[in-house]
Short mmCIF file of the C-alpha atoms (twelve columns), coordinates in Angstrom:
data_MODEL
# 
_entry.id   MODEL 
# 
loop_
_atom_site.group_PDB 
_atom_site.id 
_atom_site.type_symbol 
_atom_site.label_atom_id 
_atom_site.label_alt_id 
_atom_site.label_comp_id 
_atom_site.label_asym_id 
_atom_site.label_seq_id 
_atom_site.Cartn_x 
_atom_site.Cartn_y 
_atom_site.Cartn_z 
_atom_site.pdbx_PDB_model_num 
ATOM 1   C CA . UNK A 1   0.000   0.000   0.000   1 
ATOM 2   C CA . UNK A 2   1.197   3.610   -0.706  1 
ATOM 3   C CA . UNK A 3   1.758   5.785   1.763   1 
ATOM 4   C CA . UNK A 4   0.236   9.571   1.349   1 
ATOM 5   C CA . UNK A 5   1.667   11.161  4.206   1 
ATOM 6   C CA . UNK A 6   5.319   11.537  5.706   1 
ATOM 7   C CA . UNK A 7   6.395   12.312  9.166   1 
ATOM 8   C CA . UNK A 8   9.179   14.582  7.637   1 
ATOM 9   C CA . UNK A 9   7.800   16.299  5.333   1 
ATOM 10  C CA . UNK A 10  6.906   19.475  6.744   1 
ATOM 11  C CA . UNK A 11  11.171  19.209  7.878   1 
ATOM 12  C CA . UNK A 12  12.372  18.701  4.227   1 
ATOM 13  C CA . UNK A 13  10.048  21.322  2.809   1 
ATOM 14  C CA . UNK A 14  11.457  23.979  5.643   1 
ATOM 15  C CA . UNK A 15  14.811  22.588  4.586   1 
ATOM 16  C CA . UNK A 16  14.265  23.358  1.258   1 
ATOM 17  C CA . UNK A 17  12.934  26.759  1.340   1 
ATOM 18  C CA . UNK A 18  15.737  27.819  3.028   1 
ATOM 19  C CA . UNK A 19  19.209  26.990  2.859   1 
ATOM 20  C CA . UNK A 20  18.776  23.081  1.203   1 
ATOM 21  C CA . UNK A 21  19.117  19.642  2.745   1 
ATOM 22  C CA . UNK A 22  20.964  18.414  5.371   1 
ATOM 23  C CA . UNK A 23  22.692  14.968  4.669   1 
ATOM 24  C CA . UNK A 24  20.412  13.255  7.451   1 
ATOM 25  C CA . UNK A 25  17.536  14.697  5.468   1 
ATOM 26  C CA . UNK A 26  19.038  13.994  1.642   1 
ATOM 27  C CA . UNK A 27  19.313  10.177  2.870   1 
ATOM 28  C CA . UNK A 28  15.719  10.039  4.226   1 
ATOM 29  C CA . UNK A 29  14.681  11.821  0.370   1 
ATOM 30  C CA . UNK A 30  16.685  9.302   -1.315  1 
ATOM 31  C CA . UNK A 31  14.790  6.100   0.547   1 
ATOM 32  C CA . UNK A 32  11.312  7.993   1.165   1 
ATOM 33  C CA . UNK A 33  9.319   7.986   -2.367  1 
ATOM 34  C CA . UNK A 34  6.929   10.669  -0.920  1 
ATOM 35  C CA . UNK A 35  9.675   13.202  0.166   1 
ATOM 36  C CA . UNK A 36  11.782  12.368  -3.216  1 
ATOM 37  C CA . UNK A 37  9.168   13.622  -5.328  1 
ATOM 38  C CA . UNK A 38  9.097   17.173  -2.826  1 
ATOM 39  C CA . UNK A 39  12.821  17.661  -2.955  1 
ATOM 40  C CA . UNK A 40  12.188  16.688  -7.253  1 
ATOM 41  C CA . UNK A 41  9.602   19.364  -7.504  1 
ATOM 42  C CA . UNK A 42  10.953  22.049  -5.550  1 
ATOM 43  C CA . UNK A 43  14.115  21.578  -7.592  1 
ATOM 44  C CA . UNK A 44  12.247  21.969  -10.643 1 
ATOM 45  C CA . UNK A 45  10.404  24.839  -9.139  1 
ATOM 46  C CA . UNK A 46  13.587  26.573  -8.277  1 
ATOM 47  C CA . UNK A 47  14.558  28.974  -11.003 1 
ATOM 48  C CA . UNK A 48  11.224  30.377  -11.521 1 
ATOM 49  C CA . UNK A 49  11.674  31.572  -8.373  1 
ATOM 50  C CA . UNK A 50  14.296  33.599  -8.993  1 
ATOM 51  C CA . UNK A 51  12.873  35.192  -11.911 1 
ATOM 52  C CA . UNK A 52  9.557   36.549  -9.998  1 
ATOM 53  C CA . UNK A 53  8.442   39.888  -11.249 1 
ATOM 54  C CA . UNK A 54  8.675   43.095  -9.080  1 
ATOM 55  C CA . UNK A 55  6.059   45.361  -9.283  1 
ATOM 56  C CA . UNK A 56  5.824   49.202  -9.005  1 
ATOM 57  C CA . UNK A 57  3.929   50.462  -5.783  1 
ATOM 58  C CA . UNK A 58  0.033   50.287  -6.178  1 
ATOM 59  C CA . UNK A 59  0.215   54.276  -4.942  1 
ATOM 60  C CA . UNK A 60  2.473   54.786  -8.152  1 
ATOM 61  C CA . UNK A 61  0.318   52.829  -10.192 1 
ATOM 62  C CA . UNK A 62  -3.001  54.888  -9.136  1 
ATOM 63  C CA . UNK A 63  -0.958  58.264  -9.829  1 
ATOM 64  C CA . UNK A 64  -0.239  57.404  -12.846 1 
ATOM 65  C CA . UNK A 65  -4.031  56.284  -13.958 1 
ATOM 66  C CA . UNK A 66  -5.279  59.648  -12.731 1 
ATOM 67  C CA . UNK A 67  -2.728  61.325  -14.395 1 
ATOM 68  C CA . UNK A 68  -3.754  59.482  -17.575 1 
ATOM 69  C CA . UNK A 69  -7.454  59.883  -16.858 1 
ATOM 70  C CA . UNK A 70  -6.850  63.799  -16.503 1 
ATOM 71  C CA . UNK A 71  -4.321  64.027  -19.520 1 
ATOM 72  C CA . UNK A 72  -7.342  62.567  -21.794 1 
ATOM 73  C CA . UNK A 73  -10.041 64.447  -20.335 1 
ATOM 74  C CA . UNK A 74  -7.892  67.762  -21.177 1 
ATOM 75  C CA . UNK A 75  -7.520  66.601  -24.312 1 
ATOM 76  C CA . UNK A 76  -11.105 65.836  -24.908 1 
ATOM 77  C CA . UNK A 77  -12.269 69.545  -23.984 1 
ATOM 78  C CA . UNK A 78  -9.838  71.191  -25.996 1 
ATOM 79  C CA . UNK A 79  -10.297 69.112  -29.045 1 
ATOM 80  C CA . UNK A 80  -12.808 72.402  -30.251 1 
ATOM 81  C CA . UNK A 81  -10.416 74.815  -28.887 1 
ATOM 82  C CA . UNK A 82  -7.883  73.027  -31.633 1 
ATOM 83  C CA . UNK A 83  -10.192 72.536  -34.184 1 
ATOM 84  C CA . UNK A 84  -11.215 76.400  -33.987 1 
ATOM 85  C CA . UNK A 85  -6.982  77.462  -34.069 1 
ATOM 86  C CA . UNK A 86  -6.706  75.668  -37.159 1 
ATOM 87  C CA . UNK A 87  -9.818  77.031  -38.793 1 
ATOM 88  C CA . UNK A 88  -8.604  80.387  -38.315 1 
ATOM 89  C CA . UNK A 89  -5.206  79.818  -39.164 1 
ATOM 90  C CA . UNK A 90  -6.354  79.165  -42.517 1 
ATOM 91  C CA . UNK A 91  -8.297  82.097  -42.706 1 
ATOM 92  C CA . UNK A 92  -5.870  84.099  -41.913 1 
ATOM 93  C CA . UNK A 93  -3.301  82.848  -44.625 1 
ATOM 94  C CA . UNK A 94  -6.314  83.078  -46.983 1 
ATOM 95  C CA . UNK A 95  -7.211  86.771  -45.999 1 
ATOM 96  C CA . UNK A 96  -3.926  87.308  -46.483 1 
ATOM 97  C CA . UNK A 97  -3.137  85.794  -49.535 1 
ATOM 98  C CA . UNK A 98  -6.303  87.584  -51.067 1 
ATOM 99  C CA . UNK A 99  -4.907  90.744  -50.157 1 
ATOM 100 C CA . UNK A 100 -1.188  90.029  -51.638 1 
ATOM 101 C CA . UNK A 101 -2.292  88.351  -54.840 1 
ATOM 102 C CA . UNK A 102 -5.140  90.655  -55.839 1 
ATOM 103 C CA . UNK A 103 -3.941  93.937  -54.785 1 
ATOM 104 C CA . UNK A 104 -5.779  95.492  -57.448 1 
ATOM 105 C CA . UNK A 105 -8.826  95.168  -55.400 1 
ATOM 106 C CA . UNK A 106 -8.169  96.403  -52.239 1 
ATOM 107 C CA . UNK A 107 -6.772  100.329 -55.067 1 
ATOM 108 C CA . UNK A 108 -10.403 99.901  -56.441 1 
ATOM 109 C CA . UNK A 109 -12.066 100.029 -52.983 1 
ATOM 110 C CA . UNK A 110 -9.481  102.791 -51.937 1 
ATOM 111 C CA . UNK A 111 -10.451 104.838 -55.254 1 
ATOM 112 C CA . UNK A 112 -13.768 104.116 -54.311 1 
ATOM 113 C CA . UNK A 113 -13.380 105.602 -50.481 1 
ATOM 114 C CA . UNK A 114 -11.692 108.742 -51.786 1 
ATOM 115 C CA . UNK A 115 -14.162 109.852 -54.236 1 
ATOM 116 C CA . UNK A 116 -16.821 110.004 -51.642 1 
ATOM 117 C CA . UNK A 117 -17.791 113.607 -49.942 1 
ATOM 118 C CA . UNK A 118 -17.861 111.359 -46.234 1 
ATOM 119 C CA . UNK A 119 -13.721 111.048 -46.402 1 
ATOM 120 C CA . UNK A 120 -13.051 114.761 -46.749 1 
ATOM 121 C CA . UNK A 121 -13.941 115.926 -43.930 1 
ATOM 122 C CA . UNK A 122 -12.687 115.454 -40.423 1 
ATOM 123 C CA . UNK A 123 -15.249 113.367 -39.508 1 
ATOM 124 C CA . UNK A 124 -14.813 111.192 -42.091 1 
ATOM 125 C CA . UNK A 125 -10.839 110.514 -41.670 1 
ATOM 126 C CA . UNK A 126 -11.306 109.900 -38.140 1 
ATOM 127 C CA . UNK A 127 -13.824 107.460 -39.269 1 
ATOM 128 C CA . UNK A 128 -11.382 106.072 -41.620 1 
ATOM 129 C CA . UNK A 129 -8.177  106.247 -39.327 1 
ATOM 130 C CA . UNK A 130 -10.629 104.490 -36.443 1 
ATOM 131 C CA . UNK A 131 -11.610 101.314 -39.021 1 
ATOM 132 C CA . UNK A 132 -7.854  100.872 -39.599 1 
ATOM 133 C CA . UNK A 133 -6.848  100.658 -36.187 1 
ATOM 134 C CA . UNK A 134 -9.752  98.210  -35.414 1 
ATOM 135 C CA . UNK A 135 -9.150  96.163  -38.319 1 
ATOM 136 C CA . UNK A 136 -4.955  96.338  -37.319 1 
ATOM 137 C CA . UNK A 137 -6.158  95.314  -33.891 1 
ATOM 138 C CA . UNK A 138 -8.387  92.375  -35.285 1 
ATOM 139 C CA . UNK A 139 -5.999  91.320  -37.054 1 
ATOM 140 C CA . UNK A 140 -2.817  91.153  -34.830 1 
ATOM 141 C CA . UNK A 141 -5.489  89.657  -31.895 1 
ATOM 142 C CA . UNK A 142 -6.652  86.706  -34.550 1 
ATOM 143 C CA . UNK A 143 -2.655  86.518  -34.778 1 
ATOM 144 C CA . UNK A 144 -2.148  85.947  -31.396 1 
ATOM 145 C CA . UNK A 145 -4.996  83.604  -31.033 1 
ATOM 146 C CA . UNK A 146 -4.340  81.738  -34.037 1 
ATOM 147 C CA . UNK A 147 -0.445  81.352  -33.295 1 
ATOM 148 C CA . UNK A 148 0.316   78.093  -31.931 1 
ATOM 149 C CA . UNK A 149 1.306   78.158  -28.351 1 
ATOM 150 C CA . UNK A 150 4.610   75.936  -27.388 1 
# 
């Protein structure tokens, strides 16, 4: 009949998770088919216990998913913000391109200005001279929004 149980089994298993056998202990592994297979398996099981994993800190691990978390949400509410910046980016190189290629507009609508009564008086360059600053103003504050910040 086969035994399922040895008296020193609980010894070679101590033995064996610390320093190894003792020769009393090796003899009783080499006669004892129970304790054999023990000192077999643990010998087996030996190097993958030396390669066991360490891992990070759990409070390191939950920084970094709130940090992740917070990094998409930012990125989720300025995803319009972006969308706007490039829209009037291109505007702007479009107004401005208009305005270098077809220059012969922008004499036509000066012409234009200067024929009217309105512009002669003082009332009427003020007018004028208060339009350019407020469209130099628009246009240098779409600049600054539009420019990409770093």
């Amino acid at each position: 009949m086969n035994r399922l149980y040895c008296e020193k089994e609980a010894e070679i298993i101590a033995a064996l998770r610390s320093s190894g056998l003792s020769p009393e202990l090796e003899k009783h592994a080499g006669a004892c088919d129970i304790c054999s297979r023990l000192a077999a398996v643990s010998k087996f099981l030996r190097p993958l216990e030396e390669v066991r994993p360490v891992l990070p800190d759990s409070d390191f691990l939950w920084w970094k998913a709130q940090l992740a978390s917070r990094q998409l949400a930012v990125e989720r509410a300025t995803r319009s913000i972006v969308l706007v910046r490039k829209v009037a980016c291109c505007g702007f190189v479009a107004a401005a391109l208009w305005l270098l290629l077809s220059s012969e507009h922008v004499s036509v609508v000066l012409a234009a200005m200067s024929k009217r009564e309105i512009w002669s008086s003082a009332l009427g360059q003020s007018a004028l001279l208060m339009a350019v600053g407020a469209l130099a103003f628009t246009l240098l504050g779409s600049f600054y929004f539009a420019r990409l910040e770093k």
